[in-house]
C-alpha positions in Angstrom: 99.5 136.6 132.2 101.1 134.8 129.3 100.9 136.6 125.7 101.5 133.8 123.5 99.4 132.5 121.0 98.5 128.9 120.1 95.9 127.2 117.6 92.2 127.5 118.4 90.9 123.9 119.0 87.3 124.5 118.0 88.4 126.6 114.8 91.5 124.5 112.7 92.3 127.8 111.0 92.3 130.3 114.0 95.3 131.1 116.0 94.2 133.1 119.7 96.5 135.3 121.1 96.2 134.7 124.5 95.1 138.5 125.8 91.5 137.9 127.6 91.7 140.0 130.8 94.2 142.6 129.5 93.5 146.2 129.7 94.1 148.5 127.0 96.1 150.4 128.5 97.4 152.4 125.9 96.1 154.1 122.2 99.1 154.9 119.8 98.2 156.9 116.7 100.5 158.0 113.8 99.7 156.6 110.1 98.5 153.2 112.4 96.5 152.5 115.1 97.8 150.7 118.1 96.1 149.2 121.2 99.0 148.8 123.9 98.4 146.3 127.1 100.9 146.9 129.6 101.6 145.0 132.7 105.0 144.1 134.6 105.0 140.9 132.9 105.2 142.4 129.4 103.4 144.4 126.6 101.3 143.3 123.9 100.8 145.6 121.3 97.8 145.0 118.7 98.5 147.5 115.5 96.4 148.3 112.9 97.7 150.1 109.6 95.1 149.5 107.5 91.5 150.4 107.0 89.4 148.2 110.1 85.9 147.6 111.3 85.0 149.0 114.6 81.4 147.5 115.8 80.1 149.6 119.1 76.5 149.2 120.1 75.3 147.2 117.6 77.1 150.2 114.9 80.0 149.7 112.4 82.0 152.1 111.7 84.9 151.5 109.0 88.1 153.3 110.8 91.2 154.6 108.5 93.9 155.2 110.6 95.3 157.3 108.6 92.2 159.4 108.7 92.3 161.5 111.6 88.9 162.9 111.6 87.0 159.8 112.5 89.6 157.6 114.8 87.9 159.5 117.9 84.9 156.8 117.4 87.5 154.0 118.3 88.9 155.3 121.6 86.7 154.0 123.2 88.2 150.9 123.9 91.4 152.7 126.1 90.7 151.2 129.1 88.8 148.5 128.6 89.3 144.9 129.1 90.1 142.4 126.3 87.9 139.4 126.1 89.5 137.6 122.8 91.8 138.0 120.1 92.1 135.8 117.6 93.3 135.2 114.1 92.7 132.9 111.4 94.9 131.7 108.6 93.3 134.3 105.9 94.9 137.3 107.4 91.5 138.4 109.6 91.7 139.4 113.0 88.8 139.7 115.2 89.4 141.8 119.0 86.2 141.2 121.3 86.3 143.5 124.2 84.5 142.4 127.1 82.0 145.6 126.8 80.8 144.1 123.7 82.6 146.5 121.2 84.8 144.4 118.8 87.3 145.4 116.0 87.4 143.2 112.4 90.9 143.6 110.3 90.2 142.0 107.2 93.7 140.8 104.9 95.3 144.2 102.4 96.1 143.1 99.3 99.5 144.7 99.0 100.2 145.7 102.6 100.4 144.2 106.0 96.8 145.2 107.3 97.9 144.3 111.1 100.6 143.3 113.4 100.7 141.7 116.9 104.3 141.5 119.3 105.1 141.3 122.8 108.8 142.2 124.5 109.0 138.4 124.6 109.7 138.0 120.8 105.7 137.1 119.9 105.0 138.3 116.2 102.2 137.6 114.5 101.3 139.8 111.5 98.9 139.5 108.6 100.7 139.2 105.0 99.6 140.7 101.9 97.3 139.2 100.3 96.0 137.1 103.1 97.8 134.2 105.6 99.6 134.4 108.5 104.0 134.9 109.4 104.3 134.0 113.2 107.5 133.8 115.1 107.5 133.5 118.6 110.3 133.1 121.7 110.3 129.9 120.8 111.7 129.9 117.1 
């Protein structure tokens, strides 16, 4: 399964990482909250430093990772399957698991709020401010 990402045709500003039918098969927690899909092909990592909406049953719950106390509400999503990820050119990124929960990463204004990368040289990371740096295997 590919990990690359490529402009969404029905959104002009969206970029979609191509992750549907991953698993989260990994949570990585430090001053940042990653989501880690693994398979033989290669690993995406999705990582989160910065404050982030989590959305479970119809609930939002505003997640800090550096927060330790209410991270448990977002693990949750080890183990499930990824039904989109996708970016647009502010800086907000948008995971939809196929259970329904879904995590919103709105832009920092001094700090990169998020970062995506595979082994394969995908990068994709949300500046300061808002926008979009991407580099890829192919540049």
């Amino acid at each position: 399964m590919s990990s690359d990402f490529h402009d969404e045709s029905n959104q002009s500003d969206a970029i979609c990482v191509q992750a549907a039918g991953r698993e989260v098969t990994r949570l990585l927690l430090d001053y940042r909250f990653t989501l880690e899909m693994w398979t033989r092909e290669d690993t995406l990592q999705i990582t989160l430093a910065q404050k982030f909406e989590y959305v479970r049953d119809g609930i939002t719950y505003l997640i800090n990772p550096d927060e330790k106390s209410g991270i448990c509400r977002v693990l949750f999503v080890l183990y499930q399957m990824i039904d989109s990820v996708t970016a647009t050119s502010n800086g907000r990124l948008t995971i939809v698991f196929r259970n329904g929960d879904r995590i919103v990463s709105e832009p920092h204004d001094q700090y990169e709020a998020w970062d995506i990368g595979n082994l394969r040289g995908l990068r994709l990371i949300a500046l300061p401010g808002g926008g979009l740096a991407k580099w890829s295997e192919n540049n």
